[in-house]
LOBADREN-711480 format. One record per residue (C-alpha): residue number from 1; y, z negated, x negated; residue in three letters. Coordinates in steps of 0.001 Angstrom, whole numbers, plus 500000, padded with zeros to 6 digits. Last residue first. Example, Ala and Ser with C-alpha at 12.3 -4.5 7.8 and 13.67 -1.06 7.14 Angstrom:
<zakes>
<2 <498940 492860 486330> 'SER'>;
<1 <495500 492200 487700> 'ALA'>;
</zakes>
This chain:
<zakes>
<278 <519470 489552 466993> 'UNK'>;
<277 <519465 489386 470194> 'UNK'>;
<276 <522991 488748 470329> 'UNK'>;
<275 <523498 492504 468187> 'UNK'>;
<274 <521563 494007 471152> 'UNK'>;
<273 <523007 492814 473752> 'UNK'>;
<272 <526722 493897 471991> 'UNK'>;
<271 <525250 497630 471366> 'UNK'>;
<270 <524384 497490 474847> 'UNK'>;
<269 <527840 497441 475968> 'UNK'>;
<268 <528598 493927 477058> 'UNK'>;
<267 <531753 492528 478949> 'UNK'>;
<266 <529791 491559 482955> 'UNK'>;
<265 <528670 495844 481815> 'UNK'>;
<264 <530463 497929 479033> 'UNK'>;
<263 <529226 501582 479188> 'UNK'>;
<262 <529704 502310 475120> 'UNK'>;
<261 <526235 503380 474794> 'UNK'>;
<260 <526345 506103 477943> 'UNK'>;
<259 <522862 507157 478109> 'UNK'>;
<258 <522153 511292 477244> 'UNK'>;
<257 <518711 510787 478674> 'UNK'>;
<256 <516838 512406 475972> 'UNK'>;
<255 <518098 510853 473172> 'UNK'>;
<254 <519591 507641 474173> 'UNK'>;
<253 <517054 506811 476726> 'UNK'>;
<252 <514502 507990 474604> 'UNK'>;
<251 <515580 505834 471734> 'UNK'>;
<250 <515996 502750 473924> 'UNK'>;
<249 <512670 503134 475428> 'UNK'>;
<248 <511140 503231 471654> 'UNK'>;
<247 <512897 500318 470945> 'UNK'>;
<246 <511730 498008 473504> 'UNK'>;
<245 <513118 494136 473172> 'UNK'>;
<244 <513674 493529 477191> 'UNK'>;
<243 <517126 493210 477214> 'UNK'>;
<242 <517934 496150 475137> 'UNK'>;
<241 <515364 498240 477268> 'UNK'>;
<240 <517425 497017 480146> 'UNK'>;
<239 <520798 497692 478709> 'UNK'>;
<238 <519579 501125 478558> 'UNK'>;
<237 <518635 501327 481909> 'UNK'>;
<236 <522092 500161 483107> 'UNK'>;
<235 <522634 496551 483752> 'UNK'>;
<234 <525679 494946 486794> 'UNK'>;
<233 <523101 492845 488587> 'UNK'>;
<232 <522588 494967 491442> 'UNK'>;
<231 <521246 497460 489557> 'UNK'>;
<230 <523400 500359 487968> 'UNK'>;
<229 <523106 503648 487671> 'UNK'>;
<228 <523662 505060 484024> 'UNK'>;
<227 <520788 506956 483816> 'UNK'>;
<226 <520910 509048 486742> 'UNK'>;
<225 <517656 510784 487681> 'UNK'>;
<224 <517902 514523 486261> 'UNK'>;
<223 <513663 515149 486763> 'UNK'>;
<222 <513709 515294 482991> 'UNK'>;
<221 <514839 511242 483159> 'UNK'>;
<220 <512507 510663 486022> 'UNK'>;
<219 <509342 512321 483926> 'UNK'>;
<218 <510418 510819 480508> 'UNK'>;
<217 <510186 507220 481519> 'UNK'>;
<216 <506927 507794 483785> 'UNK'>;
<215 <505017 508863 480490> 'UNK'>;
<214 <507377 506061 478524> 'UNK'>;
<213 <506022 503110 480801> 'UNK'>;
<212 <508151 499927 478793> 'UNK'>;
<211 <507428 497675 482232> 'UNK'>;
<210 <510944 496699 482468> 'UNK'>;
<209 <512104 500560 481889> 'UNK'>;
<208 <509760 501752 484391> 'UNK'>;
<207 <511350 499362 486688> 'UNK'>;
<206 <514866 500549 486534> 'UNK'>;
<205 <513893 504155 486022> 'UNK'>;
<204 <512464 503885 489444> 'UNK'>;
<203 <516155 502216 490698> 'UNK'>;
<202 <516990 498337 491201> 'UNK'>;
<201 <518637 497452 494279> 'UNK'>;
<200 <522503 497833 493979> 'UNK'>;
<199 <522760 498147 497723> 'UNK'>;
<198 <520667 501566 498507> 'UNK'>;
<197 <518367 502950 496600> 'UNK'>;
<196 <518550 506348 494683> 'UNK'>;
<195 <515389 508775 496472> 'UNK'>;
<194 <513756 510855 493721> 'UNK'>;
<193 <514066 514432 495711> 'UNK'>;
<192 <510439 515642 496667> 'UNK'>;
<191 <509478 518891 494807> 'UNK'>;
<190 <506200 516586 493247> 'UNK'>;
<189 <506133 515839 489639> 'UNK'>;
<188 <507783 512508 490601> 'UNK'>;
<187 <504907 511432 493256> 'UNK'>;
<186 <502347 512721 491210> 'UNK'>;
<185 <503468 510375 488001> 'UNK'>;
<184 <503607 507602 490655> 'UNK'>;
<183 <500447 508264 491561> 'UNK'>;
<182 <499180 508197 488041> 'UNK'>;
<181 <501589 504899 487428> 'UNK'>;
<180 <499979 503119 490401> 'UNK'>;
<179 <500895 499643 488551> 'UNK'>;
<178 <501606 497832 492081> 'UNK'>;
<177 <505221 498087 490789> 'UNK'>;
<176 <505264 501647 489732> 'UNK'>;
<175 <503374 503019 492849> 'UNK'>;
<174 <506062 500287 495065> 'UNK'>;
<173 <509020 502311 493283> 'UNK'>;
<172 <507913 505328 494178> 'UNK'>;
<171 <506588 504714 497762> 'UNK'>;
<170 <510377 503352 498039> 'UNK'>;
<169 <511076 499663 498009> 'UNK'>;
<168 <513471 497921 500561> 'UNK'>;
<167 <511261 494178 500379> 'UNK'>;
<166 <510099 495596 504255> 'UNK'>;
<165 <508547 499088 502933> 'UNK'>;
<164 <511141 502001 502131> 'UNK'>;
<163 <510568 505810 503280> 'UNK'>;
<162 <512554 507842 500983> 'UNK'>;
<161 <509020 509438 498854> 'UNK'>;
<160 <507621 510037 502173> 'UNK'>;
<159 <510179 512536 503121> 'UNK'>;
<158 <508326 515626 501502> 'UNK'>;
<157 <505653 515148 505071> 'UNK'>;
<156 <505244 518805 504953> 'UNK'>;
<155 <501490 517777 506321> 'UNK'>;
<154 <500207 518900 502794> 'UNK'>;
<153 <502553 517014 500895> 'UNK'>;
<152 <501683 513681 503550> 'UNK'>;
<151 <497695 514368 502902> 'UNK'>;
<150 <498075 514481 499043> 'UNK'>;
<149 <500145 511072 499232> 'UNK'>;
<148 <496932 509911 501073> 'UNK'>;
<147 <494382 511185 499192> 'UNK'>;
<146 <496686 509440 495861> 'UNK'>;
<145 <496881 506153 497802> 'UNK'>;
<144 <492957 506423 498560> 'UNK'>;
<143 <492485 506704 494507> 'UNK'>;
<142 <494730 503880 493846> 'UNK'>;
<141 <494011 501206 496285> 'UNK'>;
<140 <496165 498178 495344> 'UNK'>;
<139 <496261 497492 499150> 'UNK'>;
<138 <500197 497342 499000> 'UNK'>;
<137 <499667 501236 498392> 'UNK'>;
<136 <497555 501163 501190> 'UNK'>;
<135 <500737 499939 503424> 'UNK'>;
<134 <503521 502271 501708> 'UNK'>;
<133 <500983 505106 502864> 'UNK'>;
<132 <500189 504363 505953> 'UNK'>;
<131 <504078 504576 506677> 'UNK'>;
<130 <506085 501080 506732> 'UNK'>;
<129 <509201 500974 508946> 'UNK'>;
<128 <508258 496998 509346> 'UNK'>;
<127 <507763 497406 512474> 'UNK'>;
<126 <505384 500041 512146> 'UNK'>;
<125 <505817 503550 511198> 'UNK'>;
<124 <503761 506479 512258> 'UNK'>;
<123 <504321 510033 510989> 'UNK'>;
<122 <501322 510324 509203> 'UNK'>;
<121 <498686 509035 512551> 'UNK'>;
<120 <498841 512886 514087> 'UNK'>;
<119 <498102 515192 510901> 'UNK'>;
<118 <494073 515679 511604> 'UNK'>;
<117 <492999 512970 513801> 'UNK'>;
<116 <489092 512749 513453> 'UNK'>;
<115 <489435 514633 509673> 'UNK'>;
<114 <492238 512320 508952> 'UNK'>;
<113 <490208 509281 509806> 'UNK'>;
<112 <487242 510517 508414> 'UNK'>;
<111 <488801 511732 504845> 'UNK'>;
<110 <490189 507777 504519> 'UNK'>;
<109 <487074 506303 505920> 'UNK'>;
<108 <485629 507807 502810> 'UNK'>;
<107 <487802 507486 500461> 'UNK'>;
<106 <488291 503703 500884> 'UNK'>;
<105 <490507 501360 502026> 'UNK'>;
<104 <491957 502872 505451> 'UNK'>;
<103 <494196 499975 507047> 'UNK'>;
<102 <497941 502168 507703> 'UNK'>;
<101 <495715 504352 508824> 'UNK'>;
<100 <494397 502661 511493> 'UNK'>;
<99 <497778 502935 512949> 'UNK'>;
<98 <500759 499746 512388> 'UNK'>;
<97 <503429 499160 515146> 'UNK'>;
<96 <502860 495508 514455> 'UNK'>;
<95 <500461 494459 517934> 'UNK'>;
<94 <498329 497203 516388> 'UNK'>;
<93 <498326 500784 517364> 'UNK'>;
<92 <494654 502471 518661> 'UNK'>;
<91 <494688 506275 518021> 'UNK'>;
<90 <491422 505625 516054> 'UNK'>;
<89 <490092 504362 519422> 'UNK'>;
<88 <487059 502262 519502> 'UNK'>;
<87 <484528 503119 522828> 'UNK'>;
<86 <481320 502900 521366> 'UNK'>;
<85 <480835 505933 519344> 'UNK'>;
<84 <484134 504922 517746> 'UNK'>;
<83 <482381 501461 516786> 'UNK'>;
<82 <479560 503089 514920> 'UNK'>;
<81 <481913 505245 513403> 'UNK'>;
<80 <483784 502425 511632> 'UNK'>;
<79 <480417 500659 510855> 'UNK'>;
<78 <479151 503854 509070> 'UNK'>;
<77 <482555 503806 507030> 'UNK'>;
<76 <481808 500396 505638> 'UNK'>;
<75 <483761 497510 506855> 'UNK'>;
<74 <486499 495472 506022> 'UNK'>;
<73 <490316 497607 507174> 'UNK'>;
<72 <488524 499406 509770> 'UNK'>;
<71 <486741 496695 511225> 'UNK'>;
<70 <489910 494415 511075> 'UNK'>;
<69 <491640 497664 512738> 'UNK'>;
<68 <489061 497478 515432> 'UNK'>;
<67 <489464 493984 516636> 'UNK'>;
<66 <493014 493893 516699> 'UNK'>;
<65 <493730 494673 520277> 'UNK'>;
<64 <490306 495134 522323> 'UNK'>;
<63 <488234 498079 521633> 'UNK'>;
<62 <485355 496973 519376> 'UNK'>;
<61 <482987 496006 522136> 'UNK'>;
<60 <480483 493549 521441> 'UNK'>;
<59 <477191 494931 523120> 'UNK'>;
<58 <474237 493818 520753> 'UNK'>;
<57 <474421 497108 518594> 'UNK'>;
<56 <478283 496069 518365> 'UNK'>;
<55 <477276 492883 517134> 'UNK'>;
<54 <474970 493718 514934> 'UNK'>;
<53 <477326 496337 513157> 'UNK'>;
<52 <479928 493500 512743> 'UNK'>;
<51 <477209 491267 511217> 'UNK'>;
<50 <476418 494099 508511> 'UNK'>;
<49 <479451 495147 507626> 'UNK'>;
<48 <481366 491699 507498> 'UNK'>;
<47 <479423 491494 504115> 'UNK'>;
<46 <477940 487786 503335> 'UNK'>;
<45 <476370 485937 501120> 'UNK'>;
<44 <477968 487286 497935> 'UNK'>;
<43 <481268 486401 499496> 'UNK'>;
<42 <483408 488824 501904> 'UNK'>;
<41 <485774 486888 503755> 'UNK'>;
<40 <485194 486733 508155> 'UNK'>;
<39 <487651 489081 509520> 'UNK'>;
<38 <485064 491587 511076> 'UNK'>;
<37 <482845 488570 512215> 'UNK'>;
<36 <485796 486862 513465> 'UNK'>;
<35 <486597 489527 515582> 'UNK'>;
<34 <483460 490481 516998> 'UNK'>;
<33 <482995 487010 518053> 'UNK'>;
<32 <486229 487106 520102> 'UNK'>;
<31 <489280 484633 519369> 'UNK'>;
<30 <491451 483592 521917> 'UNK'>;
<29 <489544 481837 524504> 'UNK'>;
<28 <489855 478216 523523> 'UNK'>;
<27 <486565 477643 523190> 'UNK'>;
<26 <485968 480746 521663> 'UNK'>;
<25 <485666 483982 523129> 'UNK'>;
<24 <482667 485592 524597> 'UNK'>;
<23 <481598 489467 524577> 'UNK'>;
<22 <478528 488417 522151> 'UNK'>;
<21 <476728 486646 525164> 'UNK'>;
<20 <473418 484805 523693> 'UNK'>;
<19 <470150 485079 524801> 'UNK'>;
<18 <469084 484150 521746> 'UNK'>;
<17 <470616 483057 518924> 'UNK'>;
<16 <468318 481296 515820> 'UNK'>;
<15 <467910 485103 513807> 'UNK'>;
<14 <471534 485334 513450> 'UNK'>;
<13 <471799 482171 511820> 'UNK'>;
<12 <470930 483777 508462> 'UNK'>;
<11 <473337 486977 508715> 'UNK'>;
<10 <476214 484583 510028> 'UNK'>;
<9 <475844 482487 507246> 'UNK'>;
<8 <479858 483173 506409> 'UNK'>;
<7 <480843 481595 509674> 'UNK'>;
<6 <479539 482152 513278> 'UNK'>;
<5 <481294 479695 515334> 'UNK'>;
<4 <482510 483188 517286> 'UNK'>;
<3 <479067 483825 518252> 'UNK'>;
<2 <479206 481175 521206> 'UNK'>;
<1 <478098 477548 521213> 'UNK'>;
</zakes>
């Protein structure tokens, strides 16, 4: 039996092996100890930290394809530096075009990596023409997605805010979604041009409508976004707020947004929505 059969009492059972090869694969060769330790699910049993550090200490090396963005993406910063000393590569691209960037979760391994690389991992896309940023942003990370967003402004990097993940969302659009709103308040108070989808896919205002977020709201419609755009299904904004029962988002669309309430969309104006509604 080799180290990769370790499961989540790996800490336990790691007391029972001697003499025991932690560079093996599994049976059928494919799947290193190191990896599965750095992949294993954190329960209250078990922290991938703590094996994966053991490991390395024992001679596992963290340099082979996958294994160190696992150990960037689950462990504690020490861990990540523990495996640079031996041999890791921040540089190192996974098999999908994605940096160690794109797997940063905290603060800490967030200042690290860009301290260790400076500017060189912000410009990388992977297949999926997702930046670092579009990627922690899908990693519900707040606070590192507003380091990060910092990082790109700094690097002169305004373009971020027109770089679309694989369902064709902007970074704006994706803060909004995840529920980001205070980076997506940064993001729109920033010089950056609001990017306008392509193909009828639903705008910033769009969403923030839906979700009834008045701060966010107000900021696109003083930024001079369009109001009258439509989604691919034919609604404005304001036939949105209609839709979705919020007053107050009618009134500011209306009032501050200058929305066209006679714009008749599939036969409607909004006036008409909102008379069916009752």
């Amino acid at each position: 039996m080799t180290l990769s059969h370790i499961n989540g009492a790996g800490v336990e059972f790691w007391s029972k092996i001697v003499n025991t090869d932690p560079c093996l694969p599994n049976i059928n060769g494919s799947k290193l100890p190191l990896y599965e330790a750095a992949n294993q699910p954190r329960t209250l049993r078990y922290c991938p930290t703590t094996l994966v550090t053991r490991l390395i200490e024992a001679g596992a090396d963290p340099r082979p394809q996958g294994i160190f963005h696992s150990i960037v993406r689950n462990c504690q910063l020490q861990t990540v530096q523990l495996a640079v000393k031996h041999g890791a590569d921040l540089y190192q691209i996974s098999r999908d075009g994605s940096s160690t960037l794109h797997y940063v979760n905290d603060v800490d391994k967030l200042n690290y990596s860009l301290r260790e690389t400076g500017n060189d991992l912000l410009p990388v896309l992977n297949l999926f023409g997702e930046n670092a940023l579009s990627h922690v942003i899908m990693l519900s990370n707040e606070s590192v997605a507003l380091s990060l967003y910092s990082a790109y402004i700094a690097a002169g990097h305004e373009d971020v805010l027109n770089l679309h993940n694989f369902t064709r969302s902007s970074g704006l659009i994706q803060a909004i979604l995840e529920g980001m709103y205070n980076l997506a308040i940064e993001m729109i108070n920033s010089d950056a041009i609001i990017p306008t989808p392509s193909g009828g896919c639903p705008t910033a205002l769009h969403h923030a409508v839906i979700r009834g977020i008045i701060p966010i709201i107000r900021l696109l419609i003083a930024k001079g976004v369009d109001v009258n755009t439509l989604d691919r299904c034919g609604n404005t904004a304001l036939h949105l707020a209609v839709s979705w029962n919020r007053p107050s988002v009618v009134r500011i669309l209306i009032e501050e947004g200058n929305a066209d309430v006679n714009l008749t969309v599939r036969g409607f104006t909004p006036f008409m929505h909102a008379s069916y509604r009752g």
